[in-house]
C-alpha positions as CSV (number, residue, x, y, z in Angstrom):
1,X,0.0,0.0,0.0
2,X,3.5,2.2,0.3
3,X,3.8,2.5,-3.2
4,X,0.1,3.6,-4.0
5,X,0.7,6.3,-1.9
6,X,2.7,9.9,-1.3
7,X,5.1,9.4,0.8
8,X,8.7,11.0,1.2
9,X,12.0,8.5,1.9
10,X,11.9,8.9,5.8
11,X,7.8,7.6,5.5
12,X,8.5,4.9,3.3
13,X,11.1,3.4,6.0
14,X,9.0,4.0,9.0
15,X,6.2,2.1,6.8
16,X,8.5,-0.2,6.0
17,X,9.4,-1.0,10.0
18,X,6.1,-0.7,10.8
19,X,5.2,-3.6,8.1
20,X,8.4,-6.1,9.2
21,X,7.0,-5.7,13.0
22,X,3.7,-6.6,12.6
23,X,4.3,-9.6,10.8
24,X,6.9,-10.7,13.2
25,X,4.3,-10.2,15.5
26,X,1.6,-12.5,13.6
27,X,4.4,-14.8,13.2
28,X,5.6,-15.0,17.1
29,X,1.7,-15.3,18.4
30,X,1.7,-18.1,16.2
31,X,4.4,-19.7,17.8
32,X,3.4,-18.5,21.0
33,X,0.1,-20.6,20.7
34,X,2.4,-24.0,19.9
35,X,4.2,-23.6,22.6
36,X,3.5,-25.7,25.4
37,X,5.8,-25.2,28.9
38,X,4.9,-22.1,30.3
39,X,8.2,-20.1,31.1
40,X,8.8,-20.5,27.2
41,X,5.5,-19.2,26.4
42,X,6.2,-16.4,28.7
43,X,9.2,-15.5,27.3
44,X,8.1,-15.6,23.9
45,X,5.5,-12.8,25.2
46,X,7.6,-10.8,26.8
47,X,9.9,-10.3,23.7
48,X,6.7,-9.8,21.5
49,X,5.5,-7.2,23.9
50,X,9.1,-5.2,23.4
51,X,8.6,-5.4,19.6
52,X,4.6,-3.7,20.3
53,X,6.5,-1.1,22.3
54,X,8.9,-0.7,19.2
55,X,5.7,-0.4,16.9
56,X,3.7,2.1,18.9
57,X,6.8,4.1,18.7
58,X,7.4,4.3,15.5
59,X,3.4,4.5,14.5
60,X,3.5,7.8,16.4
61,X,7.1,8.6,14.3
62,X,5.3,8.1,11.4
63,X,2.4,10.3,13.3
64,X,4.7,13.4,13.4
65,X,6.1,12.9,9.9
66,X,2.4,12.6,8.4
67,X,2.0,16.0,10.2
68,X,5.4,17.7,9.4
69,X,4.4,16.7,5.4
70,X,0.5,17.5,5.6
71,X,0.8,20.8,4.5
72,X,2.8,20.3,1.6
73,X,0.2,17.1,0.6
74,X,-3.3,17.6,-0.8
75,X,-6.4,16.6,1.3
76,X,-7.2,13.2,-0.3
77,X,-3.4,12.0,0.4
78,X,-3.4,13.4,4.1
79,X,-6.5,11.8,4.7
80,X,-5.0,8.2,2.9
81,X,-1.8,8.5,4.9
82,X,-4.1,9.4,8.3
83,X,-6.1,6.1,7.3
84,X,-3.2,4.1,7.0
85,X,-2.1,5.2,10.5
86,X,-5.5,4.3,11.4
87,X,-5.2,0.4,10.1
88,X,-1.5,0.4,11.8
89,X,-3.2,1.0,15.2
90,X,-5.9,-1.1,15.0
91,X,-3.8,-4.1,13.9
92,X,-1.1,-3.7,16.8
93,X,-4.1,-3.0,19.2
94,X,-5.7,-6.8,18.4
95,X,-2.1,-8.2,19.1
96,X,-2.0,-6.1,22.5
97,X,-5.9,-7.7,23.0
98,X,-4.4,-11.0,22.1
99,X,-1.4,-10.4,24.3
100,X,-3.4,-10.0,27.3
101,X,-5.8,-12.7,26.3
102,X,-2.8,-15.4,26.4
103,X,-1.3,-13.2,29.6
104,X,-4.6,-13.4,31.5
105,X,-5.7,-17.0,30.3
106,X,-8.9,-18.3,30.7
107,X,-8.5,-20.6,33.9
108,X,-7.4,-17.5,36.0
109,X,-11.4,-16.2,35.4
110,X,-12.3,-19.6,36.0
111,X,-10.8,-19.7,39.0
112,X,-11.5,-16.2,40.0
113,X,-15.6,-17.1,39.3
114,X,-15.4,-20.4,41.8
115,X,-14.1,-18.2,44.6
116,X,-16.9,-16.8,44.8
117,X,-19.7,-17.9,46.8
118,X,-23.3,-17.5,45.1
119,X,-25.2,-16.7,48.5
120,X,-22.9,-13.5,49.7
121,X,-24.2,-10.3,48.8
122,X,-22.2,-6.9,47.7
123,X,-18.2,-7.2,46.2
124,X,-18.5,-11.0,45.8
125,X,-21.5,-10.4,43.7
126,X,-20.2,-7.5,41.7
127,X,-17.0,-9.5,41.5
128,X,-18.8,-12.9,40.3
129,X,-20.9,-10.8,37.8
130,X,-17.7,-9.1,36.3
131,X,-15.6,-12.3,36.0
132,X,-18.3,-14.4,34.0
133,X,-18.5,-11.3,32.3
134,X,-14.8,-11.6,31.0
135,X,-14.9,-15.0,30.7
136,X,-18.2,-14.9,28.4
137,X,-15.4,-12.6,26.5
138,X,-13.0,-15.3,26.3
């Protein structure tokens, strides 16, 4: 999508970064989900969660240098370079869901619901009522 748009050398390369991350990303969740002993699983998300860190920094790099170039761009290529910013976020912000998903797990709400007892009244009702709510998520 680089190429069908405006963009100056220092965009291109940020796009390009941008683009290598994310499918390193959709290629270490992957792995992530094959992996079965724990403190490997954990690592493997701890090193995908410094390469999001990486990517939300240079998505808001690429921010600044879509504003520094706007005025020099027409309206229709400011507006394709904002929506490809757009699609950048969303895409790193399912791997950040999905990171937390894996992080969290499902037993620990399964857990968290059995605690519980369904005759007390107040915070172990609100707190029942919340965790089927995020496991009904899951």
């Amino acid at each position: 999508m680089a190429s069908d748009l405006r963009m100056n050398a220092e965009m291109e390369e940020t796009d390009g970064e941008i683009q290598d991350i994310l499918r390193a990303l959709a290629n270490g969740f992957q792995k992530v989900d094959k992996i079965k002993e724990p403190n490997r699983q954990s690592k493997q998300l701890e090193e995908l969660t410094g390469k999001m860190r990486e990517c939300k920094r240079l998505i808001k790099e690429f921010d600044r240098e879509i504003k520094e170039a706007e005025s020099s761009n027409p309206p229709e290529v400011n507006k394709q370079l904002n929506d490809r910013k757009q699609s950048m976020i969303k895409e790193l912000n399912s791997y950040v869901a999905l990171r937390k998903t894996m992080t969290n797990g499902g037993n620990k709400n399964v857990y968290l619901f059995w605690w519980a007892k369904p005759t007390t009244r107040g915070i172990n009702q609100k707190f029942v009522g919340s965790s089927l709510e995020t496991f009904k998520k899951l």
